[in-house]
CHARMM-style PDB file with segment names, atoms N, HN, CA, C and O in Angstrom:
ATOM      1  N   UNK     1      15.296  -5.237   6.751  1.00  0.00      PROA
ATOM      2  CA  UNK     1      14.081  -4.623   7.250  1.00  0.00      PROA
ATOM      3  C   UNK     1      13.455  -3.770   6.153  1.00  0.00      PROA
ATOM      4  O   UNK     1      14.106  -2.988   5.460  1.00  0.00      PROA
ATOM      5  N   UNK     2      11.953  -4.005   6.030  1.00  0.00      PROA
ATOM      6  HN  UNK     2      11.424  -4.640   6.593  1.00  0.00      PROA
ATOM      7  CA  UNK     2      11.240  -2.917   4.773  1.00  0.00      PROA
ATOM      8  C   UNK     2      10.228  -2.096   5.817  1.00  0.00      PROA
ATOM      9  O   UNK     2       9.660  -2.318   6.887  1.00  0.00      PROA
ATOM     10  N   UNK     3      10.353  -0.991   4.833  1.00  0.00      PROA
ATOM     11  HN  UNK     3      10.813  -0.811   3.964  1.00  0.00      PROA
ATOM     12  CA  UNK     3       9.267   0.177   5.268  1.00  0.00      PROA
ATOM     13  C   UNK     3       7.815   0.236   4.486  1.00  0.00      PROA
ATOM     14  O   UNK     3       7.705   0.077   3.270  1.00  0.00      PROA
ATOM     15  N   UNK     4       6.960   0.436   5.191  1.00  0.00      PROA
ATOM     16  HN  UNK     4       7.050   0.565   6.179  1.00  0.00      PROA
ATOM     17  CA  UNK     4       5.829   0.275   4.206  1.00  0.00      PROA
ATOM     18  C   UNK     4       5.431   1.682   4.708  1.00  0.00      PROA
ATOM     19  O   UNK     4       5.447   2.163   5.841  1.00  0.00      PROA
ATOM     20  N   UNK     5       5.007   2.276   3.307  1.00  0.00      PROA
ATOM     21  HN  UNK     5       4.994   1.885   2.387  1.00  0.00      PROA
ATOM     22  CA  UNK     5       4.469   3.648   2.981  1.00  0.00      PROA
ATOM     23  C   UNK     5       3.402   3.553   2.335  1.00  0.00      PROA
ATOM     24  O   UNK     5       3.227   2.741   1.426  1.00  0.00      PROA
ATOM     25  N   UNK     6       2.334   4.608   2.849  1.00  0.00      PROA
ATOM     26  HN  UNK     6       2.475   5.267   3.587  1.00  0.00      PROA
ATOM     27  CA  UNK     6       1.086   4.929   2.149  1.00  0.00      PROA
ATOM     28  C   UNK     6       1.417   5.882   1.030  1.00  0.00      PROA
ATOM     29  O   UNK     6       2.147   6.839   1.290  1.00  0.00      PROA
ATOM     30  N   UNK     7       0.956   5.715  -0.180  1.00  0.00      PROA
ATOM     31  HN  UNK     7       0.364   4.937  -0.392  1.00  0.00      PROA
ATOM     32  CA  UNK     7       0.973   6.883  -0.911  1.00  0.00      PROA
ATOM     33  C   UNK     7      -0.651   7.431  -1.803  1.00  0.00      PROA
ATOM     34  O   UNK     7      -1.686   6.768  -1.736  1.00  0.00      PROA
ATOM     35  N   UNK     8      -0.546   8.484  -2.430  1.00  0.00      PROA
ATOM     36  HN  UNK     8       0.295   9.023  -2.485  1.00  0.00      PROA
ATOM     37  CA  UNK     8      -1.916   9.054  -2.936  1.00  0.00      PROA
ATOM     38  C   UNK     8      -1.812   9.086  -4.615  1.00  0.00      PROA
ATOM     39  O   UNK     8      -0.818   9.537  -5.184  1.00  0.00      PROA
ATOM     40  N   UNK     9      -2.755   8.646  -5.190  1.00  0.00      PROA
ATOM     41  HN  UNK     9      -3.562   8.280  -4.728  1.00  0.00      PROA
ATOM     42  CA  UNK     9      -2.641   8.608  -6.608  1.00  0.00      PROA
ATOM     43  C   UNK     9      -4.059   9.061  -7.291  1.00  0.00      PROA
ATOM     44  O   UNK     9      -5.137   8.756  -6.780  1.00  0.00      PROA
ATOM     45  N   UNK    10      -3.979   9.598  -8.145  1.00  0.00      PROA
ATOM     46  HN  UNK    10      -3.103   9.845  -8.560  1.00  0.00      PROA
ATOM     47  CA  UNK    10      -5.699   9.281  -9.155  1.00  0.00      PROA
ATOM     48  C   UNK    10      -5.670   8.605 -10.376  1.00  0.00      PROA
ATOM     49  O   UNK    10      -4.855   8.744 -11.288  1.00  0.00      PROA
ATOM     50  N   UNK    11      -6.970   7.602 -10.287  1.00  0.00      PROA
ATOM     51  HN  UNK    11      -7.632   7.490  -9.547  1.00  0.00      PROA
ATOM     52  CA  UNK    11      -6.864   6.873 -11.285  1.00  0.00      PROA
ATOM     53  C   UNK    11      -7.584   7.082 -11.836  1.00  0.00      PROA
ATOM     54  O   UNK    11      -8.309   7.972 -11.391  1.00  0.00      PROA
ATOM     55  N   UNK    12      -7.940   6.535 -13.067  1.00  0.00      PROA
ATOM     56  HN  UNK    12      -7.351   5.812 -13.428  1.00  0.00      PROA
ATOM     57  CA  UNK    12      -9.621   6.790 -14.056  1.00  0.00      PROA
ATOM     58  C   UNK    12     -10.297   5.254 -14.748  1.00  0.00      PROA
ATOM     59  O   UNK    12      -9.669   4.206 -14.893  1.00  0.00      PROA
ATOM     60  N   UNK    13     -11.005   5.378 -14.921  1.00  0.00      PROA
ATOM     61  HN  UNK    13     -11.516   6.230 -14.803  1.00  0.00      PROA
ATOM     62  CA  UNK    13     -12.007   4.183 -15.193  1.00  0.00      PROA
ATOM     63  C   UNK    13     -13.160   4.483 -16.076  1.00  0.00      PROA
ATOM     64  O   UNK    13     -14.043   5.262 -15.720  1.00  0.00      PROA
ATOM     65  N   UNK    14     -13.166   3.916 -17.151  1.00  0.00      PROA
ATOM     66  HN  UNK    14     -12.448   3.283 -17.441  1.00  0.00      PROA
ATOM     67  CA  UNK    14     -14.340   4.494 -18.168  1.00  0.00      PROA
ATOM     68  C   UNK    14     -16.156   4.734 -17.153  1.00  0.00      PROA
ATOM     69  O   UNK    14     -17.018   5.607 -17.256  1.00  0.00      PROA
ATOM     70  N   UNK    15     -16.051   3.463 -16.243  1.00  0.00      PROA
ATOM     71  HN  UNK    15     -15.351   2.754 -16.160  1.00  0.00      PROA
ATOM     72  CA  UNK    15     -16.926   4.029 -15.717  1.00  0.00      PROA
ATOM     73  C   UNK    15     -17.324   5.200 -14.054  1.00  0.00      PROA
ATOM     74  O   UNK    15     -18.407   5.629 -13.655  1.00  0.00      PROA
ATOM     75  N   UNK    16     -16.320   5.322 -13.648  1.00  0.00      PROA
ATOM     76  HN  UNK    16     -15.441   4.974 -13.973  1.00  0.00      PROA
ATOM     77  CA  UNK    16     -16.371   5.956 -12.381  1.00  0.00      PROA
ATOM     78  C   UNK    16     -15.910   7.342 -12.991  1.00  0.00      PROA
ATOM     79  O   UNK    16     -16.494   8.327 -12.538  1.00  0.00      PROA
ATOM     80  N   UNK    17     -14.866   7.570 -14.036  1.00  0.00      PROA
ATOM     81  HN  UNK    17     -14.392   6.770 -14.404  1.00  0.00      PROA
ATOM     82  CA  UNK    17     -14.226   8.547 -14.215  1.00  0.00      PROA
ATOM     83  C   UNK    17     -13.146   8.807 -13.357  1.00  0.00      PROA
ATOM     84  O   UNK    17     -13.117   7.891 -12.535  1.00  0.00      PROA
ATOM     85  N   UNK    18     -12.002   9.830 -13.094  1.00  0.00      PROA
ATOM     86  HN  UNK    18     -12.026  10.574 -13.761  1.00  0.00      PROA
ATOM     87  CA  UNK    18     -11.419  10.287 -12.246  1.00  0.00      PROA
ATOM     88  C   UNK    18     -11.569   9.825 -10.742  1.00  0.00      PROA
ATOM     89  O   UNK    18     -12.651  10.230 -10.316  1.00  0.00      PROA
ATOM     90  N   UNK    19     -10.937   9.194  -9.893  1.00  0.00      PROA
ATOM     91  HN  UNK    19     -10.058   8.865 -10.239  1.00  0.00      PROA
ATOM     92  CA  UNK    19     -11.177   8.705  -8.725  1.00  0.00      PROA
ATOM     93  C   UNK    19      -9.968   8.881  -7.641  1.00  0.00      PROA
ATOM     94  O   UNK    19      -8.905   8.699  -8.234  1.00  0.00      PROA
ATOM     95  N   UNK    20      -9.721   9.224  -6.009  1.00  0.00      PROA
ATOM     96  HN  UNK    20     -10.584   9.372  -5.527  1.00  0.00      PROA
ATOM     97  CA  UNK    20      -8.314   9.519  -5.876  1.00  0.00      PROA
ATOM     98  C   UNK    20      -8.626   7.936  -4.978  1.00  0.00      PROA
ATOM     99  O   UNK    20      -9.714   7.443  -4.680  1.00  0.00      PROA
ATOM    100  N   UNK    21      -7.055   7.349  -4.675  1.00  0.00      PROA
ATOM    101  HN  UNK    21      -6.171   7.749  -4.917  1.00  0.00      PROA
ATOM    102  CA  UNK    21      -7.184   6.140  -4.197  1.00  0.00      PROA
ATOM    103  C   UNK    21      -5.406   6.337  -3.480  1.00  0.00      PROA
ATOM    104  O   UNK    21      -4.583   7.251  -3.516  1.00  0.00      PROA
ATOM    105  N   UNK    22      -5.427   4.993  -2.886  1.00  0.00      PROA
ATOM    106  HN  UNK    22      -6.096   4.250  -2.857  1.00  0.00      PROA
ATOM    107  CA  UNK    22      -4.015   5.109  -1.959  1.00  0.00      PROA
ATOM    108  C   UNK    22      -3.354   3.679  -2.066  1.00  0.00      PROA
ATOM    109  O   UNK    22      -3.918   2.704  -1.571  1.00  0.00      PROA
ATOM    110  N   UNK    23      -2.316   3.593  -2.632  1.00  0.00      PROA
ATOM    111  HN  UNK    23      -1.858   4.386  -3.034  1.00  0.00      PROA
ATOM    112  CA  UNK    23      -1.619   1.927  -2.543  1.00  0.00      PROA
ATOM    113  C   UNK    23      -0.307   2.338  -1.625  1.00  0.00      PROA
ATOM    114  O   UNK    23      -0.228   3.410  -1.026  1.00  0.00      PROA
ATOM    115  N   UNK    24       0.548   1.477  -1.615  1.00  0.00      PROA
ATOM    116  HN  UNK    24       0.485   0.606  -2.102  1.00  0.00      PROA
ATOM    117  CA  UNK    24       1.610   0.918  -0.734  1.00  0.00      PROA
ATOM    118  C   UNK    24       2.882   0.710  -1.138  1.00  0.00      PROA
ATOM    119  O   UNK    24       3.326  -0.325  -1.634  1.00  0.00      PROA
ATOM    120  N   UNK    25       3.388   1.592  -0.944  1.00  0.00      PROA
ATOM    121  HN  UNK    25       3.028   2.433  -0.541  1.00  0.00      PROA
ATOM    122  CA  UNK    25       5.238   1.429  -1.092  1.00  0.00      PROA
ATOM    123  C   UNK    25       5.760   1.016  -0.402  1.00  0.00      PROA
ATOM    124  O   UNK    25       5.556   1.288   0.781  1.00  0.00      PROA
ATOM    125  N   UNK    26       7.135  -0.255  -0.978  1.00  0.00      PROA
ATOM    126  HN  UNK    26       7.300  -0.476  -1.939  1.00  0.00      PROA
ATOM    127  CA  UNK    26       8.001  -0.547   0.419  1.00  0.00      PROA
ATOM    128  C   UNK    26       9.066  -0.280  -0.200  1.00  0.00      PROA
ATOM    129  O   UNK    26       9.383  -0.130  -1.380  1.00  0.00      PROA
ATOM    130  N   UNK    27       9.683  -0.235   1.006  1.00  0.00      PROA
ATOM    131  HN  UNK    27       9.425  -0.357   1.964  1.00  0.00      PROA
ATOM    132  CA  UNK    27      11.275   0.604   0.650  1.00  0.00      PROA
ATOM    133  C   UNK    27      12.325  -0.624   1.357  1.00  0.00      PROA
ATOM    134  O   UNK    27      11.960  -1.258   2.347  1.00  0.00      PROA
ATOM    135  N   UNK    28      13.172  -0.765   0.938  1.00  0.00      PROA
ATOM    136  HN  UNK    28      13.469  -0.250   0.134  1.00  0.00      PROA
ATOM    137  CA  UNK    28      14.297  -1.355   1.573  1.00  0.00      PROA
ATOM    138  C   UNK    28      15.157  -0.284   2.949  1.00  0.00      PROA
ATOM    139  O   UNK    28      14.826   0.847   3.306  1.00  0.00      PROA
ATOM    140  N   UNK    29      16.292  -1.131   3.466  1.00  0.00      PROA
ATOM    141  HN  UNK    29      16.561  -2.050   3.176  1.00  0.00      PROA
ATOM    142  CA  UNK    29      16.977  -0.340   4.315  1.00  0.00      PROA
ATOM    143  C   UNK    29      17.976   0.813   3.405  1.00  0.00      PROA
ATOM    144  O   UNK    29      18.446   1.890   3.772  1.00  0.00      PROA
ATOM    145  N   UNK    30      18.064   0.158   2.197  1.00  0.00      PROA
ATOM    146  HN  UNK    30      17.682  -0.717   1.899  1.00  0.00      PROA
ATOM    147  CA  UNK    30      18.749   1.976   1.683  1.00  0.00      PROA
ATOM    148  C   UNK    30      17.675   2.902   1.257  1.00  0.00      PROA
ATOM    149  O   UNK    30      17.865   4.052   0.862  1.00  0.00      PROA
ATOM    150  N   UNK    31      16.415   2.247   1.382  1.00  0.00      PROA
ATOM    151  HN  UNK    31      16.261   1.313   1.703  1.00  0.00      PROA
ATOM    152  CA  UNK    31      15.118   3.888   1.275  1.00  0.00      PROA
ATOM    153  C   UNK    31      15.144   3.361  -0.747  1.00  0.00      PROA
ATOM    154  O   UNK    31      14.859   4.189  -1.612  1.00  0.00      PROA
ATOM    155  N   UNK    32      15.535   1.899  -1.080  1.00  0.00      PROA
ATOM    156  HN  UNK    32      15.766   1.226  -0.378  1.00  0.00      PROA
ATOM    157  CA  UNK    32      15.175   1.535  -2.608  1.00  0.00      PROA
ATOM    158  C   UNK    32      13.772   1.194  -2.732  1.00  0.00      PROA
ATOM    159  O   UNK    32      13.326   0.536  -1.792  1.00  0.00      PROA
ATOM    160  N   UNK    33      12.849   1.530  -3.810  1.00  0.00      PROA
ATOM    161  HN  UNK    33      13.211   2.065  -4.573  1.00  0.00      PROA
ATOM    162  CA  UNK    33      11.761   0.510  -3.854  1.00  0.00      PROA
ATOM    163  C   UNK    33      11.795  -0.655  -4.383  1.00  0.00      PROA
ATOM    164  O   UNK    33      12.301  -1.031  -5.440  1.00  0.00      PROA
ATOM    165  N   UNK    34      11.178  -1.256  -3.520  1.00  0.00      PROA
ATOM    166  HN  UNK    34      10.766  -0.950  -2.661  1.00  0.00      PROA
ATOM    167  CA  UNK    34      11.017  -3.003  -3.833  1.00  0.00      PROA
ATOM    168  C   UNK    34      10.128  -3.555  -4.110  1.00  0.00      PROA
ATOM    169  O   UNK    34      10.213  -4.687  -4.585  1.00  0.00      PROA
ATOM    170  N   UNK    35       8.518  -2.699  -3.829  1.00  0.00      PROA
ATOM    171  HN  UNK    35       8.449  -1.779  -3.443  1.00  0.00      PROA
ATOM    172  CA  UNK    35       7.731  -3.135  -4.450  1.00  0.00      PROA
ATOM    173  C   UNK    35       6.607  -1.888  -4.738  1.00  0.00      PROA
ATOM    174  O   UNK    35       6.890  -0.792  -5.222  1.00  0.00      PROA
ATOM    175  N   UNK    36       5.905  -2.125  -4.516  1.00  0.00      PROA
ATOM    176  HN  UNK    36       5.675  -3.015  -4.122  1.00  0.00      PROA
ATOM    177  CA  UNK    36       4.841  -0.649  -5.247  1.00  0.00      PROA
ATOM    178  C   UNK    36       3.072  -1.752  -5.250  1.00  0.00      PROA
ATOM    179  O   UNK    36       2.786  -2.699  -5.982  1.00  0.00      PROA
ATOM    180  N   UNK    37       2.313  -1.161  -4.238  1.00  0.00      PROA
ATOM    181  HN  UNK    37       2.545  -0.392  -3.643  1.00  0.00      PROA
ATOM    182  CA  UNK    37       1.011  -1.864  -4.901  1.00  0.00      PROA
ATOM    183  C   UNK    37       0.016  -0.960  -5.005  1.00  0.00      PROA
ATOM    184  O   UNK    37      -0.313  -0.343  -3.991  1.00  0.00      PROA
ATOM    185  N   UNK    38      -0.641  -0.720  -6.246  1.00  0.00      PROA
ATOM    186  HN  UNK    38      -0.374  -1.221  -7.069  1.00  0.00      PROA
ATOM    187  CA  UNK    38      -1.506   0.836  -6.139  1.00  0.00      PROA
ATOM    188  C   UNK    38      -3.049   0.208  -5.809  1.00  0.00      PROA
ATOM    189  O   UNK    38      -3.421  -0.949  -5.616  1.00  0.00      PROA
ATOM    190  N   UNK    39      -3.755   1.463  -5.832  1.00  0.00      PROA
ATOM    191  HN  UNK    39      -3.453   2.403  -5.988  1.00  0.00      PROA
ATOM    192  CA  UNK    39      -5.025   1.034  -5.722  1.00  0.00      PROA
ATOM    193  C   UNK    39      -5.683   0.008  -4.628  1.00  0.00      PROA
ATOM    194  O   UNK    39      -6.424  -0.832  -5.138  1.00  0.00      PROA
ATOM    195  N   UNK    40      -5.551  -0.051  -3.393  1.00  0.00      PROA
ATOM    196  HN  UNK    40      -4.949   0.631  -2.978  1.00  0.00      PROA
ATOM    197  CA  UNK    40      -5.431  -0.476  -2.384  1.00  0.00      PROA
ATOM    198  C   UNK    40      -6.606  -0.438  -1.488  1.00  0.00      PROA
ATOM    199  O   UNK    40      -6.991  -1.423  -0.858  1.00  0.00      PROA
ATOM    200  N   UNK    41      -7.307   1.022  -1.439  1.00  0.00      PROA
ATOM    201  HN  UNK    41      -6.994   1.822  -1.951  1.00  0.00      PROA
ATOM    202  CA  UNK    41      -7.931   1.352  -1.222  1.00  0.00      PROA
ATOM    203  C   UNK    41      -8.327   3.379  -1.378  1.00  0.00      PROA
ATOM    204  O   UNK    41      -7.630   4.251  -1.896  1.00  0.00      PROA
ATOM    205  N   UNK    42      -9.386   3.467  -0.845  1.00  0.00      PROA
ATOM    206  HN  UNK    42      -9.953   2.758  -0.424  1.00  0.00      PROA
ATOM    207  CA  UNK    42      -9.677   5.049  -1.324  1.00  0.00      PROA
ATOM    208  C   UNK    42      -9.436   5.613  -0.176  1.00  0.00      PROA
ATOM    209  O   UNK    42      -9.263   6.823  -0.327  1.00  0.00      PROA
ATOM    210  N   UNK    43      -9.311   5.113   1.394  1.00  0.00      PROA
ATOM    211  HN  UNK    43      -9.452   4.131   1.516  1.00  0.00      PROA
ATOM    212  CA  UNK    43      -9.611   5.233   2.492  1.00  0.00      PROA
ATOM    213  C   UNK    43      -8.429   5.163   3.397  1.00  0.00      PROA
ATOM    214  O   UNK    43      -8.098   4.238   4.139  1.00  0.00      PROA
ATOM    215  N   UNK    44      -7.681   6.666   3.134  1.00  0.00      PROA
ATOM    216  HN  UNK    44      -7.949   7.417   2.531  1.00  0.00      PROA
ATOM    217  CA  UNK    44      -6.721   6.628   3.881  1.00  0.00      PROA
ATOM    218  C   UNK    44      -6.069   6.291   5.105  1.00  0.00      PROA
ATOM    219  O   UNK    44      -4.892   6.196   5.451  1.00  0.00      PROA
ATOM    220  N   UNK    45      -6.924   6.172   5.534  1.00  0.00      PROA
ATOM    221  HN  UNK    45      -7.881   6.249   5.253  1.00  0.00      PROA
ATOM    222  CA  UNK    45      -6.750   5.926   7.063  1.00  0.00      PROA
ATOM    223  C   UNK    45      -6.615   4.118   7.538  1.00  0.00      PROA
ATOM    224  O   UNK    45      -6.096   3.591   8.522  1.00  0.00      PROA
ATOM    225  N   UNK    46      -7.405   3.479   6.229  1.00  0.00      PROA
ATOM    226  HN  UNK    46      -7.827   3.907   5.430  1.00  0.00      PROA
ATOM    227  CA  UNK    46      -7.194   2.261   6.321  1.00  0.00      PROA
ATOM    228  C   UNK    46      -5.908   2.212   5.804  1.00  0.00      PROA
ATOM    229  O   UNK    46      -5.141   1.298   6.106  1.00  0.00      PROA
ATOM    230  N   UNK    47      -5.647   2.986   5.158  1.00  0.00      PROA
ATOM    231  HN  UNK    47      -6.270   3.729   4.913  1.00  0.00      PROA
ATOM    232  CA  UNK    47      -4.210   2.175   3.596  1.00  0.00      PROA
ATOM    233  C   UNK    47      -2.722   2.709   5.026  1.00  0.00      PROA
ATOM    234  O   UNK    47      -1.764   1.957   5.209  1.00  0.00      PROA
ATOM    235  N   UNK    48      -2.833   3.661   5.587  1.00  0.00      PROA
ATOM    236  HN  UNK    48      -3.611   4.272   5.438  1.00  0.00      PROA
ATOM    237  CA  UNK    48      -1.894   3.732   6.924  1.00  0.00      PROA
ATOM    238  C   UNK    48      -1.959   2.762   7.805  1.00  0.00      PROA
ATOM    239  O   UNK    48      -1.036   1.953   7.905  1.00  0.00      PROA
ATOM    240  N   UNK    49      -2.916   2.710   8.473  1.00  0.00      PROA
ATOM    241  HN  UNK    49      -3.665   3.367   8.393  1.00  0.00      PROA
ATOM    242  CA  UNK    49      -3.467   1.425   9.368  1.00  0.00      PROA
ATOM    243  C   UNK    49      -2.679  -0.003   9.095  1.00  0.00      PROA
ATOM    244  O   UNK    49      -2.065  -0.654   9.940  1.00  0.00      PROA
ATOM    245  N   UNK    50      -2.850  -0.310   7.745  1.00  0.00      PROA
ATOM    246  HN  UNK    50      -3.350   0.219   7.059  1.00  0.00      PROA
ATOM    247  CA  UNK    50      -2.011  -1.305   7.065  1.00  0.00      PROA
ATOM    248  C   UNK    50      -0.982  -1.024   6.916  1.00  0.00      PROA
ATOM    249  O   UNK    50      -0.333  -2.016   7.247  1.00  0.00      PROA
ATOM    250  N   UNK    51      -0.387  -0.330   6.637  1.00  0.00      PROA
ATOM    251  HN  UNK    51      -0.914   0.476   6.369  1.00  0.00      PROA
ATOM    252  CA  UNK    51       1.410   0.254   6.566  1.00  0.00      PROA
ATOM    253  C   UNK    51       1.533  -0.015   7.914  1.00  0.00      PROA
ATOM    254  O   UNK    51       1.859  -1.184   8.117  1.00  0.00      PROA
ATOM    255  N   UNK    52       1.409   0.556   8.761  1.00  0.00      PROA
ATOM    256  HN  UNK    52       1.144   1.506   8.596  1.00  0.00      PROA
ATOM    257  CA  UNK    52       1.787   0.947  10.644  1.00  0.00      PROA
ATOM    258  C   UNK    52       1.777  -1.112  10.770  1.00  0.00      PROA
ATOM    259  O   UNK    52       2.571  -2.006  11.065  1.00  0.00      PROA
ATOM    260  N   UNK    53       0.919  -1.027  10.506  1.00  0.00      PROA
ATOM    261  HN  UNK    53       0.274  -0.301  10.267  1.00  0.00      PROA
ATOM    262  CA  UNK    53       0.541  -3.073  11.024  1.00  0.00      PROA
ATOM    263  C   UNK    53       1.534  -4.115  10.255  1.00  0.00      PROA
ATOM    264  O   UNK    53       1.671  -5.267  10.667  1.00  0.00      PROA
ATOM    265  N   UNK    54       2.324  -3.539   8.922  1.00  0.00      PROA
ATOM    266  HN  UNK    54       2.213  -2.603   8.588  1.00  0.00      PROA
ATOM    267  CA  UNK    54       3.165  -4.110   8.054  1.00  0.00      PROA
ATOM    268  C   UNK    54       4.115  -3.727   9.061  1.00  0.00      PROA
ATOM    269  O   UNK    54       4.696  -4.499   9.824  1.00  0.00      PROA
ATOM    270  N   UNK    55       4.243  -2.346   9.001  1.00  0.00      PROA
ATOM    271  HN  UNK    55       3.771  -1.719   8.381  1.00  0.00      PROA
ATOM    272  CA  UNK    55       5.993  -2.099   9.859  1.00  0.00      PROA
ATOM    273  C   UNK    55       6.171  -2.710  11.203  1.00  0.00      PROA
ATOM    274  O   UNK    55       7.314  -3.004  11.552  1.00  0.00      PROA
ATOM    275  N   UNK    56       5.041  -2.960  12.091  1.00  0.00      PROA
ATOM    276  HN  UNK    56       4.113  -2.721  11.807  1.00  0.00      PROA
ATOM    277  CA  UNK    56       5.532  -2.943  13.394  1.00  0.00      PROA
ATOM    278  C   UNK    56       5.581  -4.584  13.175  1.00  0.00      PROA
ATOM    279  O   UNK    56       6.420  -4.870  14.030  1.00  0.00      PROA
ATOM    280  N   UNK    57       5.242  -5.714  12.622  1.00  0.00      PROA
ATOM    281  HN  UNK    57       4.561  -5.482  11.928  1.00  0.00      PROA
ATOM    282  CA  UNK    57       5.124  -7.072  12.237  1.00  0.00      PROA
ATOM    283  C   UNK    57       6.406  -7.568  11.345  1.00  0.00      PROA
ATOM    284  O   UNK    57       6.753  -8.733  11.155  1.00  0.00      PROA
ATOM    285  N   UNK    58       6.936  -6.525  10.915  1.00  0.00      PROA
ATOM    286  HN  UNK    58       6.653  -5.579  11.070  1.00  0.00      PROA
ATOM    287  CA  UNK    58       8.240  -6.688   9.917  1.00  0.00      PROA
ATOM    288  C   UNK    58       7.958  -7.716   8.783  1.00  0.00      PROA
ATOM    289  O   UNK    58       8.557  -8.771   8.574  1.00  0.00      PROA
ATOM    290  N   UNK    59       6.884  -7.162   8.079  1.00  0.00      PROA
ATOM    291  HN  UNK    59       6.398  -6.305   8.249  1.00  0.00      PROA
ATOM    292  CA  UNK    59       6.422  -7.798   7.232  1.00  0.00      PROA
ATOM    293  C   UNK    59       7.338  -8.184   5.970  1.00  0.00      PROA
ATOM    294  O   UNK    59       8.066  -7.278   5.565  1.00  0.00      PROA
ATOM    295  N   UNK    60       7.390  -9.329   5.346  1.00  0.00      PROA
ATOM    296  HN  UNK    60       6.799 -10.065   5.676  1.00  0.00      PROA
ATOM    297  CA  UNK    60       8.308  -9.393   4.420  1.00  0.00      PROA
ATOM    298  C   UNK    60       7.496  -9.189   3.069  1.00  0.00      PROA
ATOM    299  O   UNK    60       6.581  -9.935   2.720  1.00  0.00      PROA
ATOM    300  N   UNK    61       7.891  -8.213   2.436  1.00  0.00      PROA
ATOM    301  HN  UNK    61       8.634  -7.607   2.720  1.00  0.00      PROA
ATOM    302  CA  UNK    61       7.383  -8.132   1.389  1.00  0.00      PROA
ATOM    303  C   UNK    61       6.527  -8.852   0.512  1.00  0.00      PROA
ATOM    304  O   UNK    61       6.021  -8.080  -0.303  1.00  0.00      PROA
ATOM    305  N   UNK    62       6.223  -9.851   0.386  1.00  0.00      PROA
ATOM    306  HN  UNK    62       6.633 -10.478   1.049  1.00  0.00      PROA
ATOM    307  CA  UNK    62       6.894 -11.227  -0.243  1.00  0.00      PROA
ATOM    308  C   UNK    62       5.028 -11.838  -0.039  1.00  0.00      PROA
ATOM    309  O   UNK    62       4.583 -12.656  -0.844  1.00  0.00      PROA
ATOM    310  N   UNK    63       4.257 -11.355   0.976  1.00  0.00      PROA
ATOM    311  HN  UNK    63       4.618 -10.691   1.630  1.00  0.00      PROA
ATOM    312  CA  UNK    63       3.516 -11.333   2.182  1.00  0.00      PROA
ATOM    313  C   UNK    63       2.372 -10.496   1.969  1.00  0.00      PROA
ATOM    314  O   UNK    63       1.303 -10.539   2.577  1.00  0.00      PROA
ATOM    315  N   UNK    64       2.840  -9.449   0.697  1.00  0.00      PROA
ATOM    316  HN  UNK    64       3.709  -9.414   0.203  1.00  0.00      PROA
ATOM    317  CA  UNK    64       1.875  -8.221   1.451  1.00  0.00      PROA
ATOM    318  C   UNK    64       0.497  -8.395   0.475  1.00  0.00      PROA
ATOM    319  O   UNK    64      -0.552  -7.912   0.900  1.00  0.00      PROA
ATOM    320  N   UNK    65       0.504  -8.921  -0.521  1.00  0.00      PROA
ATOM    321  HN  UNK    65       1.357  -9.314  -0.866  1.00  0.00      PROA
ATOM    322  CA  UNK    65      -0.921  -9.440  -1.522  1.00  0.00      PROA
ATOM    323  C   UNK    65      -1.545 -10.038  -0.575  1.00  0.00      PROA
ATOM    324  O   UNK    65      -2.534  -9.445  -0.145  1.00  0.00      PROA
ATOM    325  N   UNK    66      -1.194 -11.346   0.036  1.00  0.00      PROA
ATOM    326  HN  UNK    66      -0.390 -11.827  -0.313  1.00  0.00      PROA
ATOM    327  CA  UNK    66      -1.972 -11.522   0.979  1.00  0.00      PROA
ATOM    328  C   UNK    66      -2.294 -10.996   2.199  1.00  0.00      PROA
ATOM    329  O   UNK    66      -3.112 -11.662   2.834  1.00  0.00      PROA
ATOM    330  N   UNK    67      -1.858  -9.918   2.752  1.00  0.00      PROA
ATOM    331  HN  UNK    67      -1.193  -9.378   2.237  1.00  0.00      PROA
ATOM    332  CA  UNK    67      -1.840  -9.293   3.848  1.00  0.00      PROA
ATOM    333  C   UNK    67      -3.099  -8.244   3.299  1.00  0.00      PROA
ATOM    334  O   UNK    67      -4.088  -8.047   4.006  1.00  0.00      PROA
ATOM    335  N   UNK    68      -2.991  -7.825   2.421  1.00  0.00      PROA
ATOM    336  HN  UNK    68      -2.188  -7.985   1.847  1.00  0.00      PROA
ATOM    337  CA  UNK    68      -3.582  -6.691   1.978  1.00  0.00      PROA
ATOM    338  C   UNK    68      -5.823  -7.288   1.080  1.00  0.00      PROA
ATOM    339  O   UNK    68      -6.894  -6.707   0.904  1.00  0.00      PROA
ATOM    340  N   UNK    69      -5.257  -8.663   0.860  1.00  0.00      PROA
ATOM    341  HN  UNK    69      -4.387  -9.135   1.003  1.00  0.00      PROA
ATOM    342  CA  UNK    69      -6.440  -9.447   0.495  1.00  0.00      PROA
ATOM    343  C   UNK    69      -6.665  -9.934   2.079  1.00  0.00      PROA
ATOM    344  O   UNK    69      -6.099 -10.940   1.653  1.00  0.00      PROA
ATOM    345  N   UNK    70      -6.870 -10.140   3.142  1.00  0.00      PROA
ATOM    346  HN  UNK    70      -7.331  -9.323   3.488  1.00  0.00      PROA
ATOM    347  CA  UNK    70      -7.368 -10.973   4.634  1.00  0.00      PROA
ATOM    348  C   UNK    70      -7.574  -9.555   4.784  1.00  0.00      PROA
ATOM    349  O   UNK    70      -8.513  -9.685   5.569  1.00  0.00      PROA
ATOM    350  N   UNK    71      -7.402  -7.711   4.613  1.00  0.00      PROA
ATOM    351  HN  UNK    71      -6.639  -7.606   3.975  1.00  0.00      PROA
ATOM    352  CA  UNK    71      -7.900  -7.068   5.289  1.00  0.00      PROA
ATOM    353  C   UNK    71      -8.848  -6.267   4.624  1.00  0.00      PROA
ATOM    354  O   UNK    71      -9.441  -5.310   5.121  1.00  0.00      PROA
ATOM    355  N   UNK    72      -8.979  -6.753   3.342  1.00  0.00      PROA
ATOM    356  HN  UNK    72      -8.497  -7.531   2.939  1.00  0.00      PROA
ATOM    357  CA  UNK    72     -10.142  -6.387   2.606  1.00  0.00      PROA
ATOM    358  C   UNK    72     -11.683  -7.269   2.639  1.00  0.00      PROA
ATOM    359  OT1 UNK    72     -12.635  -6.874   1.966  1.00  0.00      PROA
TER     360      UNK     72
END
């Protein structure tokens, strides 16, 4: 079973400058990371939304590029 976590980062871009944004951690059942996807979105509430919809679906990792491209 994996956990999917929202997390908060800032990135920079020659043209936007400084920007804060939110990608996606999954964790294994010992709490290891297994994967990491940043930059996800800026919009927290979506980048949870998607975690909560990964966990309760028992998403397999494996899954989540495309999971994360059909909700963009």
């Amino acid at each position: 079973m994996f956990r999917y976590l929202p997390f908060q980062e800032t990135l920079f871009t020659n043209d936007s400058g400084e920007y804060p944004t939110f990608g996606i951690k999954v964790l294994d059942s010992e709490n290891n990371e297994v994967l990491s996807v940043s930059d996800v979105s800026p919009d927290k509430d979506f980048v949870c939304a998607l975690c909560s919809d990964c966990n309760e679906n028992l998403l397999e990792p494996v899954h989540l590029a495309d999971v994360i491209e059909d909700y963009l």
